[in-house]
C-alpha positions as CSV (number, residue, x, y, z in Angstrom):
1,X,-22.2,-4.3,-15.4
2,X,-22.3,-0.6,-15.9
3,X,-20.0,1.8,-15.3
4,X,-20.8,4.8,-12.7
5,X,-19.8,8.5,-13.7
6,X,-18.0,9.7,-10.5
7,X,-18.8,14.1,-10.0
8,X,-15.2,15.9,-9.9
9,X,-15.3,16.3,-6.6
10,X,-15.0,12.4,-6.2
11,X,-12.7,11.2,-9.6
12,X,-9.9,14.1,-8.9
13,X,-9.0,12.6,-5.4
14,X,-9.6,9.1,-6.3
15,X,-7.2,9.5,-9.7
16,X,-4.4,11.8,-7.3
17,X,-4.4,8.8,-4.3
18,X,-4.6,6.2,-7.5
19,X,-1.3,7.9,-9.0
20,X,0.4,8.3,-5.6
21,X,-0.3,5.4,-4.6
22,X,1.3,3.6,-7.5
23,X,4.2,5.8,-7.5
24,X,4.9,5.2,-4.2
25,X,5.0,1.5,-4.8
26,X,6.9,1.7,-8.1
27,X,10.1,3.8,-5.7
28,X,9.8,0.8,-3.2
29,X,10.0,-1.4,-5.9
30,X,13.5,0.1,-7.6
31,X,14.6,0.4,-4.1
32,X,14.6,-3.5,-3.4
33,X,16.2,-3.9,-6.8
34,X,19.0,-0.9,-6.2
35,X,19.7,-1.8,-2.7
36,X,23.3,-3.9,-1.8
37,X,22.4,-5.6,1.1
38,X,19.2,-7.6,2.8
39,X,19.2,-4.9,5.5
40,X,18.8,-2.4,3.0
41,X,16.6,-4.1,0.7
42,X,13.7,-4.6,3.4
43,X,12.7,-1.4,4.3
44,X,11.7,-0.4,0.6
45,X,9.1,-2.9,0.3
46,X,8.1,-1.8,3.8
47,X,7.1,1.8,3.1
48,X,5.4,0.5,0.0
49,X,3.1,-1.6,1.6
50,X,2.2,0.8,4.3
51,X,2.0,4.1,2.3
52,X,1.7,2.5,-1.5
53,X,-1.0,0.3,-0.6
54,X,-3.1,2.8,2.0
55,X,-3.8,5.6,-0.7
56,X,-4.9,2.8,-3.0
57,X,-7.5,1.6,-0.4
58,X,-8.4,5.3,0.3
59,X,-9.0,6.0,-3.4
60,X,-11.1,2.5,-3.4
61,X,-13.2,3.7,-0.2
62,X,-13.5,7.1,-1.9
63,X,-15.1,5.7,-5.1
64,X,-17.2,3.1,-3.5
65,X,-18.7,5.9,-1.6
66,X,-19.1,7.6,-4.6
67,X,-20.5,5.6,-7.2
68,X,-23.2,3.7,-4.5
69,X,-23.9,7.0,-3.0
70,X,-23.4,4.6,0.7
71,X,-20.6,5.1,3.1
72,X,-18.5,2.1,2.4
73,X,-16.0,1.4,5.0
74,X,-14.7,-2.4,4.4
75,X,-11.5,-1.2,2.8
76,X,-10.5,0.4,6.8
77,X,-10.4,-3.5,7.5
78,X,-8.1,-4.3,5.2
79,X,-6.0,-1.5,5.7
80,X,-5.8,-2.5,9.6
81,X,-4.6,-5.7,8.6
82,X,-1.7,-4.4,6.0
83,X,-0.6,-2.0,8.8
84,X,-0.7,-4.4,11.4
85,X,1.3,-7.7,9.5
86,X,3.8,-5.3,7.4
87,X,5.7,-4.6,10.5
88,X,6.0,-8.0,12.4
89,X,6.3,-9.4,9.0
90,X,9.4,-7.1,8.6
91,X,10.6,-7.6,11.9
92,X,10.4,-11.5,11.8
93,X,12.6,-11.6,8.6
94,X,15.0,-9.2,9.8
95,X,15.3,-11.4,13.0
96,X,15.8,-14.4,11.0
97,X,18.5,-13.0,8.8
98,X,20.2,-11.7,12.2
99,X,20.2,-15.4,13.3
100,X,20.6,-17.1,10.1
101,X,24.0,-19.4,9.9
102,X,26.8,-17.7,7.9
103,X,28.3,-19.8,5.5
């Protein structure tokens, strides 16, 4: 397998979205282990998902495109599907919380 040598124009973007991307994820991270309360705790992971996980798809769609010198467009699929199930996903375990018995 060899390894492609991206132009500028392609790695600068890709590495910026790559480091965003993770930072984003690492601040949702300390925010579900800082947070007191369930209600709290959810919405870090949230965020993460949606922002966290989108510039790392846009960096993987950007270097794809790059590297293969194709438009490669796969990575919008799987960035509909994170958007779509991180919110009912969310919504369904705040719903069962709010319903849950209390001891």
């Amino acid at each position: 397998m060899s390894v492609a040598m991206l132009p500028w124009w392609a790695a600068v973007p890709v590495a910026v979205l790559l480091v965003l991307g993770g930072l984003i994820t690492l601040v949702g991270t300390l925010g579900l282990l800082r947070l007191k309360t369930f209600y709290q705790r959810i919405h870090g992971p949230a965020i993460a998902i949606s922002t966290g996980a989108g510039c790392i798809l846009v960096a993987s769609m950007v270097y794809f495109t790059a590297a293969q010198s194709r438009l490669v467009i796969h990575e919008l699929l799987i960035t509909v599907f994170i958007l779509i199930s991180s919110p009912v996903t969310t919504m369904l375990l705040m719903r069962a919380a709010i319903f849950r018995p209390r001891d």
